[in-house]
BAMAR-918036 format. One record per residue (C-alpha): residue in one letter; chain; x, y, z. Coordinates in Angstrom, 2 decimals. Layout:
# BAMAR-918036
[kedren A A [X Y Z]];
...
END
This chain:
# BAMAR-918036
[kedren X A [6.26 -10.69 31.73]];
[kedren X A [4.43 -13.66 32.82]];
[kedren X A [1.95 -15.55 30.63]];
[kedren X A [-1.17 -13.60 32.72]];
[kedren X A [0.21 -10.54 32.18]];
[kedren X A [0.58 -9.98 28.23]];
[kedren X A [1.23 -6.50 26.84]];
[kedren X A [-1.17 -5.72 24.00]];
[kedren X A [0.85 -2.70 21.85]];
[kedren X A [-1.62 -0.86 19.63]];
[kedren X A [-0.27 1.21 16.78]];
[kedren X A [-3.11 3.95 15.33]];
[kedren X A [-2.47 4.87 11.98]];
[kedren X A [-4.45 7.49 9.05]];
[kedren X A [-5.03 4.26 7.05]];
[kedren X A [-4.52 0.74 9.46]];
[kedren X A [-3.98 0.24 13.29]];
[kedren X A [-2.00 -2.63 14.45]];
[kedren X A [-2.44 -4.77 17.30]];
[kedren X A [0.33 -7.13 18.98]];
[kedren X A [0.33 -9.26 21.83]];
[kedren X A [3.91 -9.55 23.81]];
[kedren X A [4.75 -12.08 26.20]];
[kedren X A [8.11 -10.42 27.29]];
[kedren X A [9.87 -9.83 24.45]];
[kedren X A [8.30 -12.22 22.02]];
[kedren X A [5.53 -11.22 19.88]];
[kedren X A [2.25 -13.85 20.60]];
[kedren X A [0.26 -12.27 16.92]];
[kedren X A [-0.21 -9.39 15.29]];
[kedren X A [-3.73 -8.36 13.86]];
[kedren X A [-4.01 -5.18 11.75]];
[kedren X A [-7.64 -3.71 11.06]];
[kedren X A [-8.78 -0.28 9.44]];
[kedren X A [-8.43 2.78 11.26]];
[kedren X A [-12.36 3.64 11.86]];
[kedren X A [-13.18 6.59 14.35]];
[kedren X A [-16.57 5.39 14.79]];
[kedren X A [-15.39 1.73 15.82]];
[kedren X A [-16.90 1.47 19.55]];
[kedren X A [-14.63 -0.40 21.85]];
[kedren X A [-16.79 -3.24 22.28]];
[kedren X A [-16.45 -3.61 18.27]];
[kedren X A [-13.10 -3.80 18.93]];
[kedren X A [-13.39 -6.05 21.80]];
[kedren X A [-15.61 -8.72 19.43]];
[kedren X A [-13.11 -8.38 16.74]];
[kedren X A [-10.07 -8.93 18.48]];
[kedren X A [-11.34 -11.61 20.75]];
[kedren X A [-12.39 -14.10 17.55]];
[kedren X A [-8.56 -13.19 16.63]];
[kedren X A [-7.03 -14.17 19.81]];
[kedren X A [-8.98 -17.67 19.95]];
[kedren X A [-8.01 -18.19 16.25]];
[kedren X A [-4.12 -18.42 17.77]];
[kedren X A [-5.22 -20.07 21.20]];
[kedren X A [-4.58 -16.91 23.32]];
[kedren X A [-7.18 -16.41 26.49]];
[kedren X A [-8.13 -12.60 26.27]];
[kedren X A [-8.08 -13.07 30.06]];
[kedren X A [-4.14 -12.80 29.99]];
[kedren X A [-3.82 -9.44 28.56]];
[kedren X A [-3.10 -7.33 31.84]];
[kedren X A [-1.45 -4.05 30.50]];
[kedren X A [-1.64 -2.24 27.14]];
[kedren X A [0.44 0.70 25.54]];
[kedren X A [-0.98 2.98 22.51]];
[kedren X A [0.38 5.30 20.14]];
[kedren X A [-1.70 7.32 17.54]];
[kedren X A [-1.86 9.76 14.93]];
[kedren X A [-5.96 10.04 15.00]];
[kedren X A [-6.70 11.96 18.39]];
[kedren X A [-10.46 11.01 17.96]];
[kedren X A [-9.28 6.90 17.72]];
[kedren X A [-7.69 7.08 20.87]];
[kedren X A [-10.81 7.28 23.32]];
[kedren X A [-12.32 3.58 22.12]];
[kedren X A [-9.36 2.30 22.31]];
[kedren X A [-8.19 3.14 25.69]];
[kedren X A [-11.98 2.19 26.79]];
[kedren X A [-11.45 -1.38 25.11]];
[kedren X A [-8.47 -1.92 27.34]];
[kedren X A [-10.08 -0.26 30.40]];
[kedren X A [-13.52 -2.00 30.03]];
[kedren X A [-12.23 -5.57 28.66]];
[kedren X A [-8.79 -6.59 29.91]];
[kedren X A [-8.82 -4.18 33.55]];
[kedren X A [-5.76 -1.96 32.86]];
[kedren X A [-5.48 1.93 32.14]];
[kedren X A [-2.91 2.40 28.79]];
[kedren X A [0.05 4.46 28.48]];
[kedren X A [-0.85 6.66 25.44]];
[kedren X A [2.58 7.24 24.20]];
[kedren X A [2.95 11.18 23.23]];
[kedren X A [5.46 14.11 23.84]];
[kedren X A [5.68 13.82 27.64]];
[kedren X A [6.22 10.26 27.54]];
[kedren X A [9.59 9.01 29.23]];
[kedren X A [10.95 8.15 26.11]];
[kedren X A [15.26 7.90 26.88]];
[kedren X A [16.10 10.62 24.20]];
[kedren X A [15.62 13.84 23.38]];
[kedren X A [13.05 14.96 20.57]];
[kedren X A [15.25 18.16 19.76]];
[kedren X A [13.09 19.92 17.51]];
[kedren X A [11.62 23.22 17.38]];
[kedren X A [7.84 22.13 18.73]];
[kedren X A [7.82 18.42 20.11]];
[kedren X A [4.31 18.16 20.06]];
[kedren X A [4.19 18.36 16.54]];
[kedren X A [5.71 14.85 16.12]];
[kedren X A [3.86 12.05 16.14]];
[kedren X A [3.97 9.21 18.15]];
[kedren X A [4.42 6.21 15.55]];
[kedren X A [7.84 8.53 14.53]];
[kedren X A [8.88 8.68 18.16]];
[kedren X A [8.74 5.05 18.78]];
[kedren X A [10.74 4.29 15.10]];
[kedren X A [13.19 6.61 16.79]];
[kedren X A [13.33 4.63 19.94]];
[kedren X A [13.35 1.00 18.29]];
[kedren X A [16.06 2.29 16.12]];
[kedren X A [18.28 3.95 17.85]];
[kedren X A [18.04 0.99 20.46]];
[kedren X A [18.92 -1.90 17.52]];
[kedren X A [21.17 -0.17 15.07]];
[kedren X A [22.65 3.13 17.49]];
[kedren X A [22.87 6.33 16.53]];
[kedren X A [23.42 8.37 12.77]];
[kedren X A [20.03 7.22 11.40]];
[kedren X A [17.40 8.00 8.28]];
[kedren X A [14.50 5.78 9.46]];
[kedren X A [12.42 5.87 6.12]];
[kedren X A [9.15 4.79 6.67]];
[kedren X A [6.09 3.64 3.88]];
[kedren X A [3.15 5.08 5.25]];
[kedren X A [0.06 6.81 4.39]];
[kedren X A [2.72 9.27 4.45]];
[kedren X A [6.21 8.46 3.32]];
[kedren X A [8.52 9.89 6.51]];
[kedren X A [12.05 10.36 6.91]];
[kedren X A [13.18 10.37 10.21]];
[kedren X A [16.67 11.78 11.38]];
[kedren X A [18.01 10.42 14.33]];
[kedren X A [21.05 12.19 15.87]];
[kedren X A [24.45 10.00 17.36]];
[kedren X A [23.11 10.27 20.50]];
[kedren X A [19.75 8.85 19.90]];
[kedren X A [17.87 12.17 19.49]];
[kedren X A [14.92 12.50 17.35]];
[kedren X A [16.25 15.91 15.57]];
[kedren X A [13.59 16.42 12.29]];
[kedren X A [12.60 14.89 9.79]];
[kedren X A [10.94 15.20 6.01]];
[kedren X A [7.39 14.76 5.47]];
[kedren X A [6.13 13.51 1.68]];
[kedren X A [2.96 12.39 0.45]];
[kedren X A [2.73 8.16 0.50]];
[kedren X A [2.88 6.15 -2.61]];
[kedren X A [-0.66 5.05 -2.73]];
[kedren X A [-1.90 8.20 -1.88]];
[kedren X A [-0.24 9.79 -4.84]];
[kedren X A [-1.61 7.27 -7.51]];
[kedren X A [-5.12 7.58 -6.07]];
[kedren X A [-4.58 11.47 -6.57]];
[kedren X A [-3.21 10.60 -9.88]];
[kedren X A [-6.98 8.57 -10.63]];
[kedren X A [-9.19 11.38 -8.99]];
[kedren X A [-7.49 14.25 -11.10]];
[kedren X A [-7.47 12.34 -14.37]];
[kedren X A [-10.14 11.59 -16.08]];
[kedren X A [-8.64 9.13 -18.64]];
[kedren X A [-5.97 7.31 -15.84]];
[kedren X A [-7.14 4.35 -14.01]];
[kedren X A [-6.18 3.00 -10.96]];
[kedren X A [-3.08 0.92 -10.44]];
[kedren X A [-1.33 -1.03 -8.15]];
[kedren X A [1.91 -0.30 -6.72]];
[kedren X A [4.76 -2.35 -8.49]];
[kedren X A [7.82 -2.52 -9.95]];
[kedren X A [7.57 -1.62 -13.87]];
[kedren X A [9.59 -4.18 -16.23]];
[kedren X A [11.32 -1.08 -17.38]];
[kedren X A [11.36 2.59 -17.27]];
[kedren X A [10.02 3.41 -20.18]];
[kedren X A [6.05 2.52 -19.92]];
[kedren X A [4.68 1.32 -23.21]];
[kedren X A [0.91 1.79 -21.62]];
[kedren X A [-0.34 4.05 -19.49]];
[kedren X A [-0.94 1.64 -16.69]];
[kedren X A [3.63 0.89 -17.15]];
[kedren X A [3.58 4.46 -17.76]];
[kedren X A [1.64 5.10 -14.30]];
[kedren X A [3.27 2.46 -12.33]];
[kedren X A [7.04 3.57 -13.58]];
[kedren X A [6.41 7.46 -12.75]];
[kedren X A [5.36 6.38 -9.26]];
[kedren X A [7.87 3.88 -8.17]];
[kedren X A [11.30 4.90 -9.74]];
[kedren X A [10.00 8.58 -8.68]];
[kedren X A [9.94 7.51 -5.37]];
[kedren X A [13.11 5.76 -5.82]];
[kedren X A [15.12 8.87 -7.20]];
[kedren X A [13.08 10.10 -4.24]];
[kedren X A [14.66 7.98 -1.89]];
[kedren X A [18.29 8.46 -3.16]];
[kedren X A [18.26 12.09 -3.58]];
[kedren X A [16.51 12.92 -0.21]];
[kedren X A [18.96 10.36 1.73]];
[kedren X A [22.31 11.82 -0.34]];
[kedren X A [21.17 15.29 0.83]];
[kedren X A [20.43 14.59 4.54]];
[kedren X A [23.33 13.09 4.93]];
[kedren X A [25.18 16.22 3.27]];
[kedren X A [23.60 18.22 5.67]];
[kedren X A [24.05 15.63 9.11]];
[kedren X A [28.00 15.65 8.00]];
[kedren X A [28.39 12.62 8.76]];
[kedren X A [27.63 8.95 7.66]];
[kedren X A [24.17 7.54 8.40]];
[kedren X A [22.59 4.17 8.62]];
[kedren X A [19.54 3.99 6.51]];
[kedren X A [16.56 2.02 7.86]];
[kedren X A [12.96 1.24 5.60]];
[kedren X A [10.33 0.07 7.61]];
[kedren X A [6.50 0.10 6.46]];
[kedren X A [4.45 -2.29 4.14]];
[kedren X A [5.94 -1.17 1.15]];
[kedren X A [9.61 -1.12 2.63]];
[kedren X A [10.65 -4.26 0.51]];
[kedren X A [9.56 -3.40 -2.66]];
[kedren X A [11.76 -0.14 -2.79]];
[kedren X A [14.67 -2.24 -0.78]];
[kedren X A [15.13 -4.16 -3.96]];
[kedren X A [15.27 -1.54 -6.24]];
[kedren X A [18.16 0.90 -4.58]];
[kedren X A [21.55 0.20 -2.82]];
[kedren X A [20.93 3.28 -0.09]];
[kedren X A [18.29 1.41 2.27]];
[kedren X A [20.91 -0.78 4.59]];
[kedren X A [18.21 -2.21 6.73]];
[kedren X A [14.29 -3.49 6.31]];
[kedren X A [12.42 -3.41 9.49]];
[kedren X A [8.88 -3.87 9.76]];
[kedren X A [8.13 -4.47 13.52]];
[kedren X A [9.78 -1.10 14.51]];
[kedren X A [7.02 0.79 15.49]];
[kedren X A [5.71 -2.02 17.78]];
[kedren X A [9.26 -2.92 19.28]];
[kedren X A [9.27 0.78 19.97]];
[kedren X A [6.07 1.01 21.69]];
[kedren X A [7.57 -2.01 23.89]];
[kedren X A [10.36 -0.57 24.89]];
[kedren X A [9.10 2.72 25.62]];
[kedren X A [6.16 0.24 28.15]];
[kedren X A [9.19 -1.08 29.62]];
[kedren X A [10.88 2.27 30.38]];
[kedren X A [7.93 3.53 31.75]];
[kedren X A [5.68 0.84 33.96]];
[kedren X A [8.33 -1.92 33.95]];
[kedren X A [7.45 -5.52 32.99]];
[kedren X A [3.50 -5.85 32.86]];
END
C-alpha cells in the first residue's frame, strides 16, 4: 500500500469506535472517540482531520477504508465520511464478508463483526484451538475451532457495566473505579465493591476458560484483548496472550482478502 493510498480501519463499538490509519501493514495512529449515533460525518470529518495533522498525516492519502460495527444506525455517517471526504466506498465487514473461515454456528448473522475479525486476527497470529477473551462493553469469549472456525462463544455483561448497575440499584454504593483490591477481603465498601467485581471476574475468567476447554476436548490457547485485558492478565495464570490491536489487525486482513492492497 503506497503512501497515497492509506487504509483507514474503523472499529464501531456500544461504548468507543476506533480509528487507524495503515500504510501496509504498519499502523500510521490510532484515534478512539465515543460511539455517538447522531455524529454527522462531517463531525467526524472535522474531528479526525485536526487528529491526522496533529501526527503530520495529509487526509488526502487515505484512499480506501474498511468498517466493522455493532451499532447498525453508526454505520451510515460513517460510510458517508469516507464516501464524501477521502473518495472511496467501505467494505462494511458483516456475515457475507469473505472472511477465510467458517463462522459455524447455528445463525451467523447473529455474530458480530468486531468478534469475527478477533477470530480472523487470531487464528492468523497464534493458529487454531483458541478462547479469544475480550474486555468490552460486554465481556466475550470467543471459541475458535483448529481449523480457524469461529464455532460460539459466551456472552457476559462487561466489568464497568456491572459496577455502574451496582451504583444505579444501590442507594448507599458509590461509584468506583475498576482496580485491583490490596486484598480480598474489603475493609470499606469502596475495597468491598472493587474486590467483588474484579476477583469475580477473575474466578470468572478461570472457571469459564477450565470449562470450555472441558467441553472443546482439547487444549486451547487463551488470548485477552480489550482495554481492560492487562489488568486481569496480571492477576491469573490462564490468559497466555494480551493483544490489544486484534480487532483492527483483523479488519486489515479481512481488507486485504477482499479488495487487495488499497
Amino acid at each position: 500500500m503506497s503512501e497515497d493510498r492509506l487504509l483507514l480501519a474503523i472499529d464501531a463499538g456500544n461504548t468507543n469506535t476506533v480509528f487507524a490509519l495503515y500504510d501496509g501493514e504498519s499502523q500510521r495512529g490510532q484515534w478512539r472517540a465515543t460511539t455517538d449515533t447522531e455524529r454527522t460525518a462531517d463531525e467526524y470529518a472535522v474531528w479526525l482531520a485536526q487528529l491526522l495533522s496533529l501526527a503530520n498525516i495529509d487526509p488526502a492519502g487515505i484512499g480506501a477504508a474498511i468498517i466493522s460495527s455493532v451499532v447498525p444506525e453508526a454505520v451510515f455517517n460513517l460510510r458517508t465520511l469516507c464516501q464524501r471526504y477521502y473518495g472511496c466506498e467501505a467494505l462494511i465487514v458483516d456475515h457475507d464478508t469473505d472472511l477465510g473461515i467458517a463462522v459455524a454456528v447455528d445463525n451467523p448473522r447473529e455474530v458480530g463483526s468486531d468478534r469475527l475479525c478477533n477470530t480472523v486476527a487470531a487464528y492468523d497470529r497464534y493458529g487454531g484451538g483458541l478462547i479469544v477473551i475480550d474486555f468490552g462493553t460486554a465481556t466475550t469469549f470467543d471459541i475458535v475451532g483448529a481449523d480457524g472456525a469461529y464455532t460460539g462463544g459466551v456472552i457476559a455483561p462487561g466489568i464497568n457495566l456491572s459496577l455502574e448497575a451496582l451504583h444505579r440499584a444501590s442507594a448507599q454504593l458509590p461509584r468506583v473505579a475498576v482496580e485491583r483490591p490490596p486484598a480480598v477481603i474489603g475493609k470499606g465498601t469502596v475495597q468491598a465493591m472493587q474486590s467483588g467485581v474484579y476477583w469475580g471476574y477473575v474466578a470468572l475468567i478461570e472457571g469459564l476458560v477450565a470449562r470450555v476447554i472441558e467441553e472443546f476436548g482439547a487444549p486451547m490457547t487463551v488470548i485477552a484483548t480489550g482495554g481492560l485485558a492487562p489488568l486481569f492478565d496480571a492477576a491469573t495464570p490462564v490468559i497466555e496472550h494480551v493483544d490489544l490491536d486484534l480487532t483492527m489487525r483483523g479488519l486489515l486482513a479481512i481488507y486485504r482478502r477482499n479488495r487487495g492492497p488499497a
